[in-house]
C-alpha positions in Angstrom: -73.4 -11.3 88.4 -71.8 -14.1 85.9 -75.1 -16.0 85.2 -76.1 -16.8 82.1 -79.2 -15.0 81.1 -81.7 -16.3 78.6 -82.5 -15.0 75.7 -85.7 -12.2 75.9 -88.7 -13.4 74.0 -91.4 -10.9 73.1 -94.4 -12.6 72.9 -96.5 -12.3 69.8 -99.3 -10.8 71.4 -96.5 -7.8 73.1 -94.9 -7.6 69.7 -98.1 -6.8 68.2 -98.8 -4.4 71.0 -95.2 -2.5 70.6 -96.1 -2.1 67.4 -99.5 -0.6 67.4 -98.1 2.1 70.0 -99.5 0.0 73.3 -98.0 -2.2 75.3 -99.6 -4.2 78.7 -97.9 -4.3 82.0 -96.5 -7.7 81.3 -95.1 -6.3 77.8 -93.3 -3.5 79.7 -91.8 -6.1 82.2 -90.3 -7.7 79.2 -88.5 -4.6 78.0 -87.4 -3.6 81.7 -85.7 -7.0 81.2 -84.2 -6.9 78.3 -83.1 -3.4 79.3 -81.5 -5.2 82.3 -79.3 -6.8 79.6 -78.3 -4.2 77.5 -77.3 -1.9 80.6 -75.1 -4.9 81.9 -73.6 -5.3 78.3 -72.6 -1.4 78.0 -71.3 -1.2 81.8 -68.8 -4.1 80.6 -68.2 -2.4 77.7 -67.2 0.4 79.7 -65.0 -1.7 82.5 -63.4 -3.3 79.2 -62.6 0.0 77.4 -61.1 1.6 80.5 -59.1 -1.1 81.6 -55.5 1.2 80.6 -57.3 4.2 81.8 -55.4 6.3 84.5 -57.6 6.2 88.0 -56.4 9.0 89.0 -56.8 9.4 93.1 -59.3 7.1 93.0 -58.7 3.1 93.8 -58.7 0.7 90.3 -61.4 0.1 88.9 -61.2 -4.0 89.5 -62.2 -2.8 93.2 -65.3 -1.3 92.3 -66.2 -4.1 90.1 -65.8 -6.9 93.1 -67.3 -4.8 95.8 -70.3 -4.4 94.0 -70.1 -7.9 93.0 -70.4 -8.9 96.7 -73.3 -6.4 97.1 -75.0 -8.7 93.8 -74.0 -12.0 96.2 -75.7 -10.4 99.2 -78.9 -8.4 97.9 -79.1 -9.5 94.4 -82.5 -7.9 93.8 -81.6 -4.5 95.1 -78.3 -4.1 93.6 -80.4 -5.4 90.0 -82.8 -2.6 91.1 -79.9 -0.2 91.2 -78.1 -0.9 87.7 -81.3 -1.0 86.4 -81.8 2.9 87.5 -81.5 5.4 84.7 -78.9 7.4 85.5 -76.5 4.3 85.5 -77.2 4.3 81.9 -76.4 7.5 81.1 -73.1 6.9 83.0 -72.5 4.4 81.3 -73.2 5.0 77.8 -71.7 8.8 78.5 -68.5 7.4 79.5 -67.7 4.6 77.0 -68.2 7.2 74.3 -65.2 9.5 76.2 -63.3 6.4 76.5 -64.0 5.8 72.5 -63.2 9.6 71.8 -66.6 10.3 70.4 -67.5 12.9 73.0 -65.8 15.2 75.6 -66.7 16.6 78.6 -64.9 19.2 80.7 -64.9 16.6 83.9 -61.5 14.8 84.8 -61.4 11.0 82.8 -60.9 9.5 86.3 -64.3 11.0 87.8 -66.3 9.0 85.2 -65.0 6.0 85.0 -64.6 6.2 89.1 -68.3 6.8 89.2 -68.3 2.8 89.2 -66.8 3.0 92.7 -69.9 5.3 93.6 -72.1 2.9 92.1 -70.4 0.2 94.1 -70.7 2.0 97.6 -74.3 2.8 97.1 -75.0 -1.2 96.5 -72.7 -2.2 99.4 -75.6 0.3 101.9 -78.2 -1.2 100.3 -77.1 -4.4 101.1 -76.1 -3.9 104.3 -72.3 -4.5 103.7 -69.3 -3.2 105.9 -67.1 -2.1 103.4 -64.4 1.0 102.5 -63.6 3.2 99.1 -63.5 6.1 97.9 -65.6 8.1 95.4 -65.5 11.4 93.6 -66.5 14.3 94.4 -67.9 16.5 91.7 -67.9 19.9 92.7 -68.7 20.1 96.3 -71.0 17.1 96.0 -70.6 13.0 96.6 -72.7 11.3 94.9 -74.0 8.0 95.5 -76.5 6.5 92.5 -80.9 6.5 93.3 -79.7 6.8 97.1 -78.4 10.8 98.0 -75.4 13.5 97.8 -73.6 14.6 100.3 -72.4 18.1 100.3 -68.2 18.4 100.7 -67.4 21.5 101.5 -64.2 23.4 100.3 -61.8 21.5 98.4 -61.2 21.9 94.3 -63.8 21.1 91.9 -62.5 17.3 91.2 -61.8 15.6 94.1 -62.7 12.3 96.2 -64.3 11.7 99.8 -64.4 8.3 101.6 -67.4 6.3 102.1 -67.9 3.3 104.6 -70.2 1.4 106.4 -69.6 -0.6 109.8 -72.5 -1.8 111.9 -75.1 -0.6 110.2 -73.4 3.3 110.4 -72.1 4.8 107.1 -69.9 7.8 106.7 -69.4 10.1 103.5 -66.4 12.2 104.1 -66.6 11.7 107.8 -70.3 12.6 107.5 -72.9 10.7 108.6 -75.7 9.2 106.3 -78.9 10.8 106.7 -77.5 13.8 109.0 -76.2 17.5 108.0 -75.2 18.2 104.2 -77.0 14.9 103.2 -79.7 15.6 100.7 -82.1 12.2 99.1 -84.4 12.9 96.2 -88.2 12.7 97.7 -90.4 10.3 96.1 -93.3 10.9 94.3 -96.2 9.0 95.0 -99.7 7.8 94.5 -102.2 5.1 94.9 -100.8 2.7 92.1 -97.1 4.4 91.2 -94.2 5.8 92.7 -91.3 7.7 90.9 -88.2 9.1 92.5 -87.9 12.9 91.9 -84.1 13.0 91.3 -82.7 16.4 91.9 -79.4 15.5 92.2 -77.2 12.3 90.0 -74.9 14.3 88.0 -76.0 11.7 84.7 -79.8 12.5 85.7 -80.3 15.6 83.1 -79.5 13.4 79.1 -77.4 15.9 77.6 -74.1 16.4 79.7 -73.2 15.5 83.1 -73.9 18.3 85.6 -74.4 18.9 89.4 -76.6 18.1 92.0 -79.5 21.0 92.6 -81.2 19.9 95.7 -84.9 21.2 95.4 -86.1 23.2 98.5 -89.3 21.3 98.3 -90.5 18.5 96.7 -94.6 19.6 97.5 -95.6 20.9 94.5 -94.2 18.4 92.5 -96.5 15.8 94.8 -99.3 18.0 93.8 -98.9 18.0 90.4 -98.2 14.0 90.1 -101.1 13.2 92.3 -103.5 15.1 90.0 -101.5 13.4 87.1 -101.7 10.1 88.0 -105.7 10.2 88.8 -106.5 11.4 85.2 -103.8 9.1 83.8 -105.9 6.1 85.9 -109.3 7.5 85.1 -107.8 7.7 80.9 -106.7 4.5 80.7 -106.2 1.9 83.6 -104.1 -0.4 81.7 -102.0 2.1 80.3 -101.6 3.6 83.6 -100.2 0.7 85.1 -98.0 0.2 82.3 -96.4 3.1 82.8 -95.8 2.9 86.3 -94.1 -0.1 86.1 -91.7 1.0 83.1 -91.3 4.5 84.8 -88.6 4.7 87.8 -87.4 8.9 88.2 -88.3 12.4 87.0 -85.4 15.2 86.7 -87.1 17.7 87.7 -86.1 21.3 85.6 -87.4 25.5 86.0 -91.0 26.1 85.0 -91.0 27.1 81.4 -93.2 29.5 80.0 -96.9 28.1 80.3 -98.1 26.3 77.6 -94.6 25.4 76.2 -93.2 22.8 78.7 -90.0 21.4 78.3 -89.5 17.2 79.2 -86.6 14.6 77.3 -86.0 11.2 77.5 -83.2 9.2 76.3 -82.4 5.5 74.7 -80.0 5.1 77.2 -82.0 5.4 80.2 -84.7 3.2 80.1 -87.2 5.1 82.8 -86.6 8.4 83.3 -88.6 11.4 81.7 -86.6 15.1 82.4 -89.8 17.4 82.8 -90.3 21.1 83.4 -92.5 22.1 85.9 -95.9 21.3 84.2 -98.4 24.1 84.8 -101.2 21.3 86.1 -101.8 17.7 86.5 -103.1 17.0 82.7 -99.9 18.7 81.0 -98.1 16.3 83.7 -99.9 13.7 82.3 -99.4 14.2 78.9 -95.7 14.4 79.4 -95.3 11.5 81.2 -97.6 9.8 78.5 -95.1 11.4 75.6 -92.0 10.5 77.2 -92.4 6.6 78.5 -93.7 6.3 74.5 -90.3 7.1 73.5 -88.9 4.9 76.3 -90.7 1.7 75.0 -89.4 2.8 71.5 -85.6 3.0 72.1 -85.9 -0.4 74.2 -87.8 -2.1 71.4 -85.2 -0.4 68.6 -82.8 -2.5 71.2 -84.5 -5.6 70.3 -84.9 -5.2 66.7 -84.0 -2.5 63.6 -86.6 -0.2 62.8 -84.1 2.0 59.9 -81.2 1.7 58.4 -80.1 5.4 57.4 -76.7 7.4 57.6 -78.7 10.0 58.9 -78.0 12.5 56.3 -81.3 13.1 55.1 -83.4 15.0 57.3 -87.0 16.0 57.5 -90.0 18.0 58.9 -90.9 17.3 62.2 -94.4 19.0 63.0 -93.2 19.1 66.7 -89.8 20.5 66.5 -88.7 23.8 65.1 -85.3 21.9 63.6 -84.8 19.5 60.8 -85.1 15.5 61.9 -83.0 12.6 60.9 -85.2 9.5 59.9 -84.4 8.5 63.7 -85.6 11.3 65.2 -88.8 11.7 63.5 -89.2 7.9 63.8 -89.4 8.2 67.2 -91.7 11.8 67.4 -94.3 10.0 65.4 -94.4 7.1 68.1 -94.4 9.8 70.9 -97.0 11.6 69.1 -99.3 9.2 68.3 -99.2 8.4 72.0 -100.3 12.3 73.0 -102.9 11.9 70.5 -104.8 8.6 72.1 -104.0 11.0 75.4 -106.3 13.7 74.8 -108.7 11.6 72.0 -109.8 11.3 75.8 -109.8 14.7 76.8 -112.9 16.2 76.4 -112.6 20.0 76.7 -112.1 22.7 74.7 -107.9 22.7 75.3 -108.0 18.8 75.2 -110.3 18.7 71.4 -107.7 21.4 70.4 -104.8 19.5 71.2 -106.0 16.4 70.2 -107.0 18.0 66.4 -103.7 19.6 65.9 -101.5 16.3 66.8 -103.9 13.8 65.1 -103.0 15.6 62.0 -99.2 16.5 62.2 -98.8 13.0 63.5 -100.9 11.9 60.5 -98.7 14.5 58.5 -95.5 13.0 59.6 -96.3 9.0 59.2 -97.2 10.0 55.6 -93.5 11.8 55.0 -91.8 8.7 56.7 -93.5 6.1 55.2 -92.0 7.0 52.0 -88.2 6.6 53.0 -86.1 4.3 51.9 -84.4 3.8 55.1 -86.8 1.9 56.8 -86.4 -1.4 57.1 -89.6 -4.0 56.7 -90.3 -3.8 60.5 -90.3 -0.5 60.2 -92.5 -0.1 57.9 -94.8 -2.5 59.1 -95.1 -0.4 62.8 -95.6 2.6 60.7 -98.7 1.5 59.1 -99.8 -0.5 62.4 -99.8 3.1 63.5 -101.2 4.6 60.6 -104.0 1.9 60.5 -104.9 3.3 64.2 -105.0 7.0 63.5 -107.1 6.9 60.4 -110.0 6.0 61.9 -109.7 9.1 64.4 -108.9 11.8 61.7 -112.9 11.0 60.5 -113.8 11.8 63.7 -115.9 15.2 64.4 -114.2 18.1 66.3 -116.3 21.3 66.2 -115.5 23.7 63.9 -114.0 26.3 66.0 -111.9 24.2 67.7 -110.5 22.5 63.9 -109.7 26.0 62.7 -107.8 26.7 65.5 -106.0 23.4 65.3 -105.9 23.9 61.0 -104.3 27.8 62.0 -101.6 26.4 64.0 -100.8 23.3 61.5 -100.4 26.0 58.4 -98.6 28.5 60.5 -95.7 25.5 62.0 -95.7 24.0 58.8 -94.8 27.4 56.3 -92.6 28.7 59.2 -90.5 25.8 59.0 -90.5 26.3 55.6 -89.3 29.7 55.0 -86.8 29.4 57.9 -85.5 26.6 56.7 -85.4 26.5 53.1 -83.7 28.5 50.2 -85.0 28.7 47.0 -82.1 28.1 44.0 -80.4 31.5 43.3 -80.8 31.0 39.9 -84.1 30.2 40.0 -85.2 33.6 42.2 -83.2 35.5 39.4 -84.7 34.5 36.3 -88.4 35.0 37.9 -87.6 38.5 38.9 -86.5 39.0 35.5 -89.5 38.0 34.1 -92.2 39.0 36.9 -94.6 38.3 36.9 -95.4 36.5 33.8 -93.4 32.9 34.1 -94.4 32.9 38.6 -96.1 30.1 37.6 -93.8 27.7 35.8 -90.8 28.8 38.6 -92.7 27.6 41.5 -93.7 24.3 40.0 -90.1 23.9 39.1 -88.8 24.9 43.0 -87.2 22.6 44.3 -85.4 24.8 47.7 -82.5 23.5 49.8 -82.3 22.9 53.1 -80.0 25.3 54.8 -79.5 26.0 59.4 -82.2 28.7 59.9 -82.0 30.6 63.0 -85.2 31.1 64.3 -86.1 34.6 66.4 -88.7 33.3 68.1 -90.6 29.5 68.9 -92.8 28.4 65.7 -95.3 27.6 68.4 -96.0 31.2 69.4 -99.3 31.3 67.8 -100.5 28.3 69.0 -99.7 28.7 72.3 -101.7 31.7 72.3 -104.5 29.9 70.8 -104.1 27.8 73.6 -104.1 30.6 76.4 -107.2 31.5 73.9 -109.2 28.0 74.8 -108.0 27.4 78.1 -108.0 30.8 80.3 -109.4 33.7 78.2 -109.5 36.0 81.3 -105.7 35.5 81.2 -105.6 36.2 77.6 -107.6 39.3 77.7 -104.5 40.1 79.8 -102.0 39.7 77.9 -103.7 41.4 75.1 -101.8 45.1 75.9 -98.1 43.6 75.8 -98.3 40.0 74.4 -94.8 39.2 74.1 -94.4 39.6 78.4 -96.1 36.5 78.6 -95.7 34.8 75.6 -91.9 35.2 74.4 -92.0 36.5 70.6 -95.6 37.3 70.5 -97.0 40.8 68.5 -99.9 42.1 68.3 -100.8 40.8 64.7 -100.5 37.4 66.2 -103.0 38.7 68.6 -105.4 39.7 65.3 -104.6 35.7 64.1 -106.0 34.1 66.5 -109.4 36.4 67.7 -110.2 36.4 64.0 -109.6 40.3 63.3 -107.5 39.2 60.3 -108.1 42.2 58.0 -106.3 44.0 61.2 -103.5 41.3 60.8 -103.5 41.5 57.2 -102.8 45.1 57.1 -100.2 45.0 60.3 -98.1 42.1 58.6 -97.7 43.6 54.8 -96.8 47.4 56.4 -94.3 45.5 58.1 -92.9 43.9 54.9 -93.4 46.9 52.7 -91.1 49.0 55.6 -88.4 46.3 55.2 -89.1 44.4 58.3 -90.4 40.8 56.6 -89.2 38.5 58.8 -90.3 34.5 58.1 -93.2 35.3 61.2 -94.3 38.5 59.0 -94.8 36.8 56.0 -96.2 34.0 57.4 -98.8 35.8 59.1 -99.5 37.8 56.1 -100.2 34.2 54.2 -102.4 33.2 57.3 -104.1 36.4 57.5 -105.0 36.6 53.4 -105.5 33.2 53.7 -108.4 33.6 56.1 -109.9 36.9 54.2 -110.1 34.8 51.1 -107.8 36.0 49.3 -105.6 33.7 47.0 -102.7 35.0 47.7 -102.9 32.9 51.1 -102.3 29.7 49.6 -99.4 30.7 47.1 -97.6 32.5 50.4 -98.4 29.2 53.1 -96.7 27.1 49.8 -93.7 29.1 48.8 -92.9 31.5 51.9 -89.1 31.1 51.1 -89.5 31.7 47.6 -91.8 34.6 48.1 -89.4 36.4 50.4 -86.3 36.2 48.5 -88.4 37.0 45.4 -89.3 40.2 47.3 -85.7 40.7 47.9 -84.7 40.5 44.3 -86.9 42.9 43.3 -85.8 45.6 46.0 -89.5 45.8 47.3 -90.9 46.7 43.6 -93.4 43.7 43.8 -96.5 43.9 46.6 -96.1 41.6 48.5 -99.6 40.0 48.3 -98.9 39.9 44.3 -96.4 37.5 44.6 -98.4 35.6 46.9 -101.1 35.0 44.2 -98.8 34.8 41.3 -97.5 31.9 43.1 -100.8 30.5 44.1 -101.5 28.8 40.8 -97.8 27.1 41.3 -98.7 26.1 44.8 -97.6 22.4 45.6 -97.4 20.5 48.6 -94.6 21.4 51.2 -91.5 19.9 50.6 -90.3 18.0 53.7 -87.3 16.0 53.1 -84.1 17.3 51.8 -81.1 14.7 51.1 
């Protein structure tokens, strides 16, 4: 484990790739190597940093170090195979920044750093040492990293069980390997690609350390990757085996709602995608596709520097419901423009949907980065090798149903951020209600809002995800009609009137529900979408200046209808604002 490595050289034909979005198996074999690097260069990081660090019960940390030093000696390849594993990184990366004092965590010091002893124990087995240490044990459970738990009954919440191994037998607390109270993540697999499904590393989830959760059974998640992986391979064969080679484990989470699935990666753990349990095989694949996108990013910003910003200056993200740093949205737009080349494949009528609605906001969202400052020259040179990609595709036909579904669902995500999000200048809303309406005009063209911590009742993708339901099962929609908001969290029945095109219905259910008081940033919204669609101006001034039009409402105690200010403040209508310093 002292060798000197050389120095990683991406070839120009994989930088070029990298940069366009792609990347080839043999691309991807370069970042899993480079990623090799950086993982060893944090984990000493972390051994330097916690040399004065108290042990606690456990043995010093030198001890881990040179056991699985001797595993290295003995089964180099495997015990490379295990740093390289995902959840290492997190440990690692997780527990310098406690040792730095730039995050907390409710477990004992001594558990994290010890982890390295777990670490250690689970190389020594897969090389076939005889060795004896001992790990932690994090509430109930012994972990050992990419190999299995083993359940500890009784006993506080923080303590530490003995592993060892002597002709070929290994015990865990006096419990055998493999027998009762063990539990090993199941491994997914299919012709071509094989993840583990890990239920159970305490660094598996991104966020925070947590416990193992042992799934009863890992056959529906076979299901679902079987189906995933054949429309991945039938997609794009190249891709496909791209993947598999950069992808190692899934953490599996609950089933979300359907339609809004929930998945996470992180730049510390190069191979891993957390995913919800997808409601088929092509959501699967689309999540798989969106997450090893923003894998290949992090390990390439590991290589090179895409920005250089503080992070104080954040932006609209047309995937996210929150403000984005320049980071953030840096790396959506990669992710994004990977989901898009997914279903540009997809040909039916969820797939043309999905693929109109994210060839747009990712279109939407190059052209609000482009302009930062923080970008450094690489960075702006991937953004327009991206850019120079999409173009092309946002010429090409989707039929019309299908676009104003997709245009719906861009208006409606893009105004809710708005008025959620920002506040028009006291000042400004006082000296237009003085004067209403006459000067609505010259006040919105002077509007400049700032960006404040909305607190959204409900997901900004509610309407789309019924337009989805809409394309993709309309039995099940006609379902859901009666009581929308059982199956779709947050939905009314005015959305209902959105998206089957009775807007006049809409129309009239969103401005009584203003008039009575009750104009929350959905209501007005929807009133904007609904006018909008019936033709009347008042559409475009409310989608431009929801914020403005609210609190304008507000100063006037309700004195002004509601679709009045909307086209008083049409012919003041400018384009979104989307950054905020």
């Amino acid at each position: 484990m002292h060798q000197t490595a050389p120095p990683h050289v991406l070839s120009r034909r994989s930088f070029d790739q990298l940069l366009g979005g792609g990347g080839s198996p043999a691309t991807v074999d370069v970042l899993r190597a480079s990623e090799r690097s950086w993982r060893l260069l944090v984990v000493r990081a972390l051994l330097d940093a916690a040399a004065t660090a108290p042990t606690g019960p456990l043995p010093p940390l030198d001890e881990g170090w040179r056991l699985l030093s001797r595993a290295w000696s003995a089964a180099a390849r495997e015990v490379e195979r295990l740093l390289s594993y995902p959840a290492v990184g997190m440990w690692s990366a997780h527990t310098l920044r406690r040792l730095r004092g730039t995050t907390d965590h409710d477990a004992p010091l001594w558990a994290e750093t010890g982890h390295l002893h777990a670490l250690a124990a689970s190389a020594a087995i897969r090389a076939g040492l005889e060795f004896r240490t001992d790990v932690p044990v994090r509430c109930g459970w012994a972990v050992l990293p990419a190999l299995g738990a083993m359940r500890v009954p009784g006993g506080p919440d923080w303590t530490v069980a003995e592993v060892s191994a002597r002709d070929g037998d290994v015990l865990i607390a006096g419990r055998r390997l493999g027998g009762p109270g063990w539990h090993a993540p199941a491994e997914l697999r299919a012709d071509g690609c094989r993840l583990l499904l890990d239920d159970i590393d305490p660094y598996r989830a991104l966020r925070t350390p947590g416990v193992p959760e042992p799934l009863d059974s890992a056959a529906q998640w076979q299901e679902l990757f079987g189906s995933a992986w054949e429309i991945l391979h039938a997609t794009d064969p190249e891709a496909a085996r791209a993947l598999a080679d950069g992808l190692v484990s899934v953490v599996p989470r609950p089933r979300s709602e359907r339609f809004r699935p929930h998945s996470a990666s992180s730049g510390d753990a190069f191979g891993t995608a957390v995913a919800s349990v997808p409601d088929d095989g092509e959501q699967f694949a689309s999540t798989l596709v969106h997450e090893f996108q923003h894998n290949k990013l992090s390990a390439f910003m590991h290589l090179f520097t895409l920005y250089e910003d503080p992070g104080a200056r954040l932006y609209y993200a047309p995937w996210r419901d929150d403000p984005r740093p320049l980071g953030g949205l840096l790396q959506g737009v990669y992710a994004f423009f990977g989901v898009t080349a997914f279903w540009r494949r997809r040909d039916h009528p969820l797939g043309r949907f999905e693929y109109a609605l994210w060839r747009a906001q990712t279109a939407h969202a190059l052209h609000t980065i482009s302009r930062s400052d923080g970008l450094t020259d690489l960075g702006r040179r991937l953004l327009a090798e991206l850019a120079g990609r999409l173009e092309p595709w946002l010429a090409e036909p989707v039929d019309a149903g299908t676009r104003a579904a997709a245009d719906l669902a861009i208006a409606d995500h893009r105004a809710t951020w708005r008025a959620y999000h920002l506040r028009p200048e006291p000042g400004a809303v006082r000296t237009l209600a003085a004067a209403w309406p006459h000067q609505a005009r010259s006040v919105a063209q002077r509007h400049e809002p700032t960006l404040v911590a909305g607190r959204p009742v409900r997901g900004f993708d509610t309407r789309s995800v019924l337009l989805r339901w809409l394309l993709a099962d309309p039995a099940g929609f006609d379902r859901l009609r009666d009581d929308p908001g059982v199956t779709v969290s947050g939905a009314r029945h005015e959305d209902i009137d959105l998206v089957t095109g009775r807007t006049a219905e809409a129309l009239r259910a969103c401005h009584a529900r203003i008039v009575r008081g009750e104009g929350d940033p959905e209501t007005w919204v929807g009133l904007a979408l609904a006018a909008r669609a019936e033709g009347d101006p008042a559409g475009e001034g409310l989608l431009a200046h929801p914020e403005l039009a609210a609190a304008l409402h507000t100063e006037l105690d309700g004195r002004a209808d509601p679709l009045e200010l909307g086209r008083a403040l049409a012919s003041g209508a400018s384009s979104a604002t989307t950054t905020v310093a």
